[in-house]
MDTraj code that builds the backbone (N, CA, C; nanometers):
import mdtraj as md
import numpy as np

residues = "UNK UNK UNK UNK UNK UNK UNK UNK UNK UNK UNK UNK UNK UNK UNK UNK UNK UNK UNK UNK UNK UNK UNK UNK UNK UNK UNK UNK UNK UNK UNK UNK UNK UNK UNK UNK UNK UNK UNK UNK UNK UNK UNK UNK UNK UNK UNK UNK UNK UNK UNK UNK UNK UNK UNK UNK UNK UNK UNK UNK UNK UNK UNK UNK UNK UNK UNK UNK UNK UNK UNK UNK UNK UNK UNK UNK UNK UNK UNK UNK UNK UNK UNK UNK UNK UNK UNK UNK UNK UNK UNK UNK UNK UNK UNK".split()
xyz = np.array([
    [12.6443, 10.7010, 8.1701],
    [12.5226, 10.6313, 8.2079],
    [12.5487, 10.4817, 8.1932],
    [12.5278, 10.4094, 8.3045],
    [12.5475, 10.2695, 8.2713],
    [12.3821, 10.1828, 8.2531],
    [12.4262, 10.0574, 8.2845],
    [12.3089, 9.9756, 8.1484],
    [12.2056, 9.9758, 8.2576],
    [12.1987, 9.9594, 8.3751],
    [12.1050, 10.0270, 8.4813],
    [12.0276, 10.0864, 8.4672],
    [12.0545, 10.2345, 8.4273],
    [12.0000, 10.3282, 8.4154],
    [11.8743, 10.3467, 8.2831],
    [12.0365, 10.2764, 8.2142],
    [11.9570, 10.3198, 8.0195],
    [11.8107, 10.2019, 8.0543],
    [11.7661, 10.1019, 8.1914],
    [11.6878, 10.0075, 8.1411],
    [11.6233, 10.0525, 8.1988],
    [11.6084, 10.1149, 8.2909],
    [11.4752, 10.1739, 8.4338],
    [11.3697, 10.2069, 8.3793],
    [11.3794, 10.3025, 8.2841],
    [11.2537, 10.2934, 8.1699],
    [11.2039, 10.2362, 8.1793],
    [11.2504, 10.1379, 8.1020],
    [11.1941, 9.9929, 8.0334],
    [11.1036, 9.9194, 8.0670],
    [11.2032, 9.8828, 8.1832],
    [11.1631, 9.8055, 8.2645],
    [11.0243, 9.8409, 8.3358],
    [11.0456, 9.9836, 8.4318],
    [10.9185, 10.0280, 8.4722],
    [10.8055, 10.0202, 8.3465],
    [10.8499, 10.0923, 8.2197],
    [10.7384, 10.0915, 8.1264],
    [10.6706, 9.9309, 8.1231],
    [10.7180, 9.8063, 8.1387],
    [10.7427, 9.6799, 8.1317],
    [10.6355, 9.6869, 8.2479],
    [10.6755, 9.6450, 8.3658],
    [10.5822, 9.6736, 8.4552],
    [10.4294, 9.7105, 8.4795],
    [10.4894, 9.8409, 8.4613],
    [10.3318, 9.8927, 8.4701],
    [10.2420, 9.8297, 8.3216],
    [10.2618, 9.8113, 8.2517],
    [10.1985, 9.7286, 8.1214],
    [10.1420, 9.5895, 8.2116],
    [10.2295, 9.5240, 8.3011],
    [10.1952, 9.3941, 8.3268],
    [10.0848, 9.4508, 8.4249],
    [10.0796, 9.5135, 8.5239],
    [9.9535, 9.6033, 8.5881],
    [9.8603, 9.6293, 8.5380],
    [9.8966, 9.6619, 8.3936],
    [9.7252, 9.7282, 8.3657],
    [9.6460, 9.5802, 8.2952],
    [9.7384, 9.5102, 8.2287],
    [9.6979, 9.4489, 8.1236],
    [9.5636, 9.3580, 8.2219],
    [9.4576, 9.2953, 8.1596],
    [9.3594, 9.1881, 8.2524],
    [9.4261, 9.0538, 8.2772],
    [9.3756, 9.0440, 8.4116],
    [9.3725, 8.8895, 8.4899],
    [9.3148, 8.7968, 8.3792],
    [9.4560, 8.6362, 8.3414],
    [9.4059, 8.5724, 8.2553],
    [9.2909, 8.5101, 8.3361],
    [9.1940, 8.4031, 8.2940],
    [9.1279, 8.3014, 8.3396],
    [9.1952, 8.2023, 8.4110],
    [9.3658, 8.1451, 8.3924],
    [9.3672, 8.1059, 8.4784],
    [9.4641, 8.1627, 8.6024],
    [9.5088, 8.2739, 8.6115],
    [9.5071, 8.3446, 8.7478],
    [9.3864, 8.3549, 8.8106],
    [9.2910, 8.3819, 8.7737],
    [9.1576, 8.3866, 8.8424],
    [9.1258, 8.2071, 8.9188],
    [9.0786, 8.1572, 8.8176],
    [9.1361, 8.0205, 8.8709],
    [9.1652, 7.9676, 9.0176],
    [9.3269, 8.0694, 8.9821],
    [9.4750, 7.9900, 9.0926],
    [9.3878, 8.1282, 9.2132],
    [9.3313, 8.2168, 9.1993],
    [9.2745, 8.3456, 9.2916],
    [9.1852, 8.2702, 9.3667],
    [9.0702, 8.1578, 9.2486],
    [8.9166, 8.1160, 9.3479],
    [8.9956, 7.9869, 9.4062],
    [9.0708, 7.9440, 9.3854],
    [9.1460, 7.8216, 9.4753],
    [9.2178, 7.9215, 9.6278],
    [9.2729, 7.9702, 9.5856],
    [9.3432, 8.0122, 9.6813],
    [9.2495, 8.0473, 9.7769],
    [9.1095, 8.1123, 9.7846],
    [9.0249, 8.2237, 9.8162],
    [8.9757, 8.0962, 9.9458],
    [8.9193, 7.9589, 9.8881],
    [8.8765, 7.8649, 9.9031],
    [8.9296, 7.7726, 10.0224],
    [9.0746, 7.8603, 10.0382],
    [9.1647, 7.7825, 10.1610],
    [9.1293, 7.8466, 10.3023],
    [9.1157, 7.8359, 10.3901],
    [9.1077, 7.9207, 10.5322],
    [9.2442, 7.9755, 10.5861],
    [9.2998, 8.1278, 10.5891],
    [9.3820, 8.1448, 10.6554],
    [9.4649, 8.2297, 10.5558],
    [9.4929, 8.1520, 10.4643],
    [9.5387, 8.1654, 10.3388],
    [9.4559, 8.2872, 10.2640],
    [9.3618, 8.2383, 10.2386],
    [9.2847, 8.3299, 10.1772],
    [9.2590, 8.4844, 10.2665],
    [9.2519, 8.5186, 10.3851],
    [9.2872, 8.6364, 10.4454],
    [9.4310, 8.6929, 10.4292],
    [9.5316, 8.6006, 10.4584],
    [9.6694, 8.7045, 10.3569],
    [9.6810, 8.7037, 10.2429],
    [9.6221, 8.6174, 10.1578],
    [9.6297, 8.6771, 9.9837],
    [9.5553, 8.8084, 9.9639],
    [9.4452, 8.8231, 10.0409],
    [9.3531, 8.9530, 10.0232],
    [9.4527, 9.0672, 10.0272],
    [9.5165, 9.0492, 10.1857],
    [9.5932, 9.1673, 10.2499],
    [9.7292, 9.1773, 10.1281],
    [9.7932, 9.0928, 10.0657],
    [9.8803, 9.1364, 9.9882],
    [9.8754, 9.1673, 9.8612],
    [9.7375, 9.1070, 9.8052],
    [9.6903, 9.1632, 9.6554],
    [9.6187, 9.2856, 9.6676],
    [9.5662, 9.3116, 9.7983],
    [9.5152, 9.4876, 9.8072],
    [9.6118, 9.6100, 9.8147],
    [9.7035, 9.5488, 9.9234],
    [9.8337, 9.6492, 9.9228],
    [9.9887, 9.6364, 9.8887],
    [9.9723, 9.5260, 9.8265],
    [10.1339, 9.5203, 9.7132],
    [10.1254, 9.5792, 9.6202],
    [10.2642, 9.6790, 9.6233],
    [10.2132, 9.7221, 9.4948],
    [10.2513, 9.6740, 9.3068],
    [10.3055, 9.5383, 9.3147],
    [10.3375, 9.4913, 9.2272],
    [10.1956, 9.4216, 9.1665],
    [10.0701, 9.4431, 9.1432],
    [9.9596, 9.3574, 9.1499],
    [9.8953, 9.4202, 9.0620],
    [9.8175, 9.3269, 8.9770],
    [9.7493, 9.3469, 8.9035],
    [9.6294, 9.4740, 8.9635],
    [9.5866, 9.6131, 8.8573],
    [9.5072, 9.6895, 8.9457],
    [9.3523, 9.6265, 8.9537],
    [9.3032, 9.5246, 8.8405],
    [9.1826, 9.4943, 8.8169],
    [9.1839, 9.4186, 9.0307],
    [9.3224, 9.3203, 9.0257],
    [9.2992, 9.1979, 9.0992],
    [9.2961, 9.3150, 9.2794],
    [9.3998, 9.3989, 9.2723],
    [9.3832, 9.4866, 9.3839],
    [9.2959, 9.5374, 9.4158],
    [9.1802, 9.6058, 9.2990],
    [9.0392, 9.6526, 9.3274],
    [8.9723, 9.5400, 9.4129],
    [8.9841, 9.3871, 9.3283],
    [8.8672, 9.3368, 9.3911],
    [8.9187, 9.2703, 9.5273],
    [9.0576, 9.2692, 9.5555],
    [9.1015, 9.2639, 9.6704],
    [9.0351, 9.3141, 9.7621],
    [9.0408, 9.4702, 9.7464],
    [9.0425, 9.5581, 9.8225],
    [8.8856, 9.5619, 9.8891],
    [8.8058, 9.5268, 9.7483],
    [8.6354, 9.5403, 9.7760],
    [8.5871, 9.4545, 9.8738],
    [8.6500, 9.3283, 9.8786],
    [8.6427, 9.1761, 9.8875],
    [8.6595, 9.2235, 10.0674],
    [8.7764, 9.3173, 10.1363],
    [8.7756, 9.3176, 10.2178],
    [8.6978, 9.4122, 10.2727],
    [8.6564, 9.5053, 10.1978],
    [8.5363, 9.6118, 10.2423],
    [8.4238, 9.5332, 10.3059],
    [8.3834, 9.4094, 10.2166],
    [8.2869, 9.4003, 10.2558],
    [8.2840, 9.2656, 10.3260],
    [8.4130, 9.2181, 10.3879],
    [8.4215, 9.1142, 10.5016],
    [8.4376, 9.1722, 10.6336],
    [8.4315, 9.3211, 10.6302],
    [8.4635, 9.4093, 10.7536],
    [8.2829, 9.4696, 10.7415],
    [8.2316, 9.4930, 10.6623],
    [8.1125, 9.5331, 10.6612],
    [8.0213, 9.3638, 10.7223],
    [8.0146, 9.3072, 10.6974],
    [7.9700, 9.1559, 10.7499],
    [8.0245, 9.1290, 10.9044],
    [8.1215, 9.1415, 10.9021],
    [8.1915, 9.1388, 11.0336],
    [8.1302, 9.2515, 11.1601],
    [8.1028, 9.3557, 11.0873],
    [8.0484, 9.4775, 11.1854],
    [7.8785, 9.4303, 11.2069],
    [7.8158, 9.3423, 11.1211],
    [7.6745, 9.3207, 11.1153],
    [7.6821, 9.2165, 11.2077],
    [7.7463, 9.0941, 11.2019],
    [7.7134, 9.0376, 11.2561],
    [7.7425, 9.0659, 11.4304],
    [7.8386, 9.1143, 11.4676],
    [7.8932, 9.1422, 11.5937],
    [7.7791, 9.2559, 11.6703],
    [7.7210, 9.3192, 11.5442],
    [7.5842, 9.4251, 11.6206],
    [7.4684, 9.2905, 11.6321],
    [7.4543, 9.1828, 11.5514],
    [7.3314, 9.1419, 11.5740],
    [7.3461, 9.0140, 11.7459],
    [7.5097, 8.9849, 11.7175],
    [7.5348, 8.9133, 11.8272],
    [7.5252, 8.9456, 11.9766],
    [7.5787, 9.1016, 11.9533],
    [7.5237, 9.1999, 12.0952],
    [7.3790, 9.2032, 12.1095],
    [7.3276, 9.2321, 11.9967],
    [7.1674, 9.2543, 12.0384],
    [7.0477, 9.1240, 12.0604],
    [7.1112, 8.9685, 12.0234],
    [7.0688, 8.8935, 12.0525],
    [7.0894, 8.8357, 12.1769],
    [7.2390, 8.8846, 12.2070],
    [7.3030, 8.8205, 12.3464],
    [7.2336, 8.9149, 12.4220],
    [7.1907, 9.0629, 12.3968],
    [7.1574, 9.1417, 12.5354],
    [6.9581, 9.0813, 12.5336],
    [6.9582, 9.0277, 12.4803],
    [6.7861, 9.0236, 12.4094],
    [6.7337, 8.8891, 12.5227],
    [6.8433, 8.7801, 12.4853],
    [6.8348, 8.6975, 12.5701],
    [6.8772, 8.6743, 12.6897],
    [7.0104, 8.7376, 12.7137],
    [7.0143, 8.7695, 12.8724],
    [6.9006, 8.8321, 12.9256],
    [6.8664, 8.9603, 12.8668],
    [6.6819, 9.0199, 12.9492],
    [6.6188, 8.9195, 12.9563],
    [6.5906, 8.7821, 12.8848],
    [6.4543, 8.7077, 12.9369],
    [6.5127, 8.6359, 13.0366],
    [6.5970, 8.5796, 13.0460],
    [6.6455, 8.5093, 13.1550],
    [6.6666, 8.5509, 13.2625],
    [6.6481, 8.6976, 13.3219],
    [6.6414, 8.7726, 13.3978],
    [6.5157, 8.8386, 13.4377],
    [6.4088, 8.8017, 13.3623],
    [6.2550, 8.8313, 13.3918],
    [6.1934, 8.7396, 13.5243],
    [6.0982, 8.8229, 13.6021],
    [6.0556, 8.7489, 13.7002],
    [5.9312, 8.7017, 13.6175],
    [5.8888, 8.5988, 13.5978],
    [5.7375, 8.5584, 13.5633],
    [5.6711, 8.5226, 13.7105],
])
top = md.Topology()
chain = top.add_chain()
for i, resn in enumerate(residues, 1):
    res = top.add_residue(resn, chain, resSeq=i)
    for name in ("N", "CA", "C"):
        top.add_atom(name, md.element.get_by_symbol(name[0]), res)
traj = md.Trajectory(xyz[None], top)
């Protein structure tokens, strides 16, 4: 067995410890800065939800964070159809 092997343990045990343990205050921080940028902040989501090297607290709220920018996204695009079809009908009324 070489020293590889004897560390894989370890190491994984190492790991997954850094996973569970909580997001300090200032990762959160360097998270609401980042969040705060345009562009940026849509691929930090996508790689703190599905990397799997990531904190699980920070992946949950990744993950939620995009639940509910796709839930907003689906609202507004129904209210945009139904305002755009709302107002095309009046503009198409004979008075």
């Amino acid at each position: 067995m070489n020293d590889s092997q004897a560390q894989g343990p370890v190491y994984r045990e190492r790991e997954s410890h850094h996973i569970q343990t909580p997001v300090s205050v200032g990762e959160w921080m360097i998270t609401i800065l980042l969040m705060a940028i345009p562009i940026v902040n849509i691929i930090m989501l996508f790689i703190w939800a599905f990397s799997g090297n990531i904190n699980i607290s920070k992946a949950n709220w990744a993950k939620a964070t995009l639940i509910w920018w796709l839930i907003i996204a689906v609202v507004y695009a129904l209210l945009f159809i139904l305002l755009g079809s709302f107002f095309a009908g009046l503009t198409h009324m004979n008075w």
